[in-house]
N, C-alpha and C positions, 0 to 999 in steps of 0.2 A: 465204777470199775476202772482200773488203772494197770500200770507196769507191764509194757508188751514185754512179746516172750524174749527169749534170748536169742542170737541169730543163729547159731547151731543147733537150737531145736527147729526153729522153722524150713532151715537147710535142709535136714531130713528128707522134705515133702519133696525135695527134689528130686530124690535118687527114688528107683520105684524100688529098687532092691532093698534099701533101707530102709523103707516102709514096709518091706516083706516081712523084713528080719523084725522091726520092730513089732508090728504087728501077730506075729508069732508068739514071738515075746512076754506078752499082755494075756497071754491065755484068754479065757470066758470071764475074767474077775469084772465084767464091762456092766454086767446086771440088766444086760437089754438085750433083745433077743436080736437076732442078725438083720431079720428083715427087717426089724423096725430101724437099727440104725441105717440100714440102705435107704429106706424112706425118708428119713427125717433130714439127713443129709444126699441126698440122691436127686436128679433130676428137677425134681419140682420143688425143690428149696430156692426164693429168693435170698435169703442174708439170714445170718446166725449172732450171735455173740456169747462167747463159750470161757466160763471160765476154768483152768484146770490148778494146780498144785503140785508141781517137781522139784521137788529136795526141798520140801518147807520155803516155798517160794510162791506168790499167786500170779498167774498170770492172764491177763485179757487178751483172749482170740475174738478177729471179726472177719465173718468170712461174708463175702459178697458175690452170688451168681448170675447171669444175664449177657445180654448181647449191647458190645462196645456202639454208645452212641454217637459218643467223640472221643477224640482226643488231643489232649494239651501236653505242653512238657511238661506241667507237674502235675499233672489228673492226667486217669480215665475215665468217662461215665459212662456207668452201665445203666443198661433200660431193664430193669428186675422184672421177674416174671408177673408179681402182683403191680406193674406198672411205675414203681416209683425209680426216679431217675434218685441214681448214688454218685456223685464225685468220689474214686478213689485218689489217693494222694501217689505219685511213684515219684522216686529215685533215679541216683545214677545206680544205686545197690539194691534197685528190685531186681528181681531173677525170675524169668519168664522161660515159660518148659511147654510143651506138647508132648503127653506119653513119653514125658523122661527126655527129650531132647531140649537140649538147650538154644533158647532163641536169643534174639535182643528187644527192647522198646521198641526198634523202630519195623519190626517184624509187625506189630498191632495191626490191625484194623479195621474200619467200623463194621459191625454186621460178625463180627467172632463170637463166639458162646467162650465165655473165660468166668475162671473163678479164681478171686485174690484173698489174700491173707493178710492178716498186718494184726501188729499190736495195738491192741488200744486204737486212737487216733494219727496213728503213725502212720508214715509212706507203706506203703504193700512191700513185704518181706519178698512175695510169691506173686504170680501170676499164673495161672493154668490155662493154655487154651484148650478149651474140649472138641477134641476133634473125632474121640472116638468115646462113643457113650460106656459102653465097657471096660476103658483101662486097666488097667493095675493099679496106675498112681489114681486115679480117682477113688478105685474100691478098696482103697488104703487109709483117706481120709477120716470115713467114720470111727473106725476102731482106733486111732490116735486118738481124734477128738471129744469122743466118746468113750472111752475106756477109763482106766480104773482112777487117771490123775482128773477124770472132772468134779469139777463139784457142784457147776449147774450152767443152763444153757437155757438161751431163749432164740428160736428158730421157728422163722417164717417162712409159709411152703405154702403154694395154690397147686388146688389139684382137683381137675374137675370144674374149674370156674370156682372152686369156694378157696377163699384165703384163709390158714389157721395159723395160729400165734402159739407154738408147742413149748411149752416150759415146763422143763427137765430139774429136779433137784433129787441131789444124793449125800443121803448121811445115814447115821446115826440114830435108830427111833427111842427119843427123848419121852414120849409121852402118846398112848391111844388111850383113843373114845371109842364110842359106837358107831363112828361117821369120819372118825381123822386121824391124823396122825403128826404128830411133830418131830423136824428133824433136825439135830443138829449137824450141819456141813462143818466141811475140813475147813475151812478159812473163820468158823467160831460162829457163822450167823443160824439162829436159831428161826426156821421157817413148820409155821402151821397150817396141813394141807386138807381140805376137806377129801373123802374118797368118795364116789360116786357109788349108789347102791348096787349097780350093774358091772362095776368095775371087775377088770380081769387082775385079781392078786397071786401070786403064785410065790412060794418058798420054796428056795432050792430045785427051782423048774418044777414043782409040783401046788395044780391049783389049791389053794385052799379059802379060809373064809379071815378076814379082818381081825375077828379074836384069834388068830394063833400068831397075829405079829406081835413081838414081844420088844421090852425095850430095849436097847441094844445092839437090836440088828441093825444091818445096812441095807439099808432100802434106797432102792431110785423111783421117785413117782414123778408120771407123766400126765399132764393135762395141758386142754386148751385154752389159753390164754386163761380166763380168771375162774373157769370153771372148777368142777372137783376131777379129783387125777381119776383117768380109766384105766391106766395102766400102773400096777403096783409089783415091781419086783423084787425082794427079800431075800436077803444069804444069811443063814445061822453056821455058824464055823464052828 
């Protein structure tokens, strides 16, 4: 995964207004139901890697949540929910907010609940410290990141003591079985997903059963880590 985003999309996540408006914006074309993106990005998320697609462009988002365990001039490390300690890279051009107010670097420190951004392998575009679990600008995150420009995601979230590995793909259904389905994504990569017999599929917000996905559609399916997807959502237009 390569090429972080551009700095005025990640600027965006600054302004909580802009997130409004964008988020407006994106209507329901997201293919995932609300709650679920609250959850998968919500609270009990340690770190994500999300790819999306804006004007025929790919780009690699990596988001990291946790409590600051130190910091350097050019790291933070955070202690992630599932325990692993992450080096973030920052700058003199990271931007650090709390519910929309803008702080500086040396505002940090250790023991904050913050969530950063960055491209790729790059310095943190963003910093968030979470001061209030309800924000705006936090409950503005999922519907960017998850909405209609992704094309797949891999997110780590403990909840309960159990850790889960949620891998998110959206395209195109290239090909079904009686157990799968294949999808072609916006960036050309051709991904074959087993469904789970218990799986919840639904078209068009209405449940249905595995044979009424047809090829063509856009589907986002979700499952844990290597397992089959439990959640299958389907738009016929």
């Amino acid at each position: 995964m390569s090429s972080p985003a551009p700095r005025h999309i990640l600027a965006l996540l600054l302004s909580v207004a802009a997130l409004l408006a964008l988020s407006a914006g994106v209507g329901t074309g997201s293919n995932l139901p609300a709650r679920l993106e609250a959850t998968l990005l919500g609270p009990n998320m340690a770190r994500a890697e999300i790819v999306r697609m804006s004007a025929g462009v790919r780009h690699d988002h990596r988001l990291d949540r946790g409590r600051i365990r130190s910091i350097s001039p050019g790291a933070v490390t955070i202690a992630e929910r599932d325990g692993l300690l992450v080096p973030v890279p920052v700058s003199a051009a990271t931007r650090v907010s709390a519910n929309g107010r803008m702080l500086s670097l040396a505002a940090l420190r250790r023991g904050m609940e913050i969530l950063t951004v960055r491209g790729g392998n790059q310095a943190a575009e963003t910093v968030h410290v979470i001061r209030f679990k309800g924000s705006k600008e936090l409950k503005a995150l999922p519907r960017f990141f998850l909405g209609p420009a992704m094309v797949r995601a891999e997110i780590v979230l403990k909840k309960n003591g159990i850790t889960h590995d949620y891998r998110i793909d959206r395209g195109r259904v290239r090909a079904v079985t009686r157990d799968s389905i294949t999808l072609l994504e916006r960036d050309g990569l051709v991904v074959p997903i087993l469904v789970a017999p218990q799986a919840r599929i639904e078209l068009n917000d209405r449940p249905v059963g595995l044979p009424a996905i047809r090829k063509g559609m856009e589907v986002t399916a979700v499952r844990d880590g290597d397992g089959p997807a439990e959640t299958v959502e389907a738009t016929r237009r």
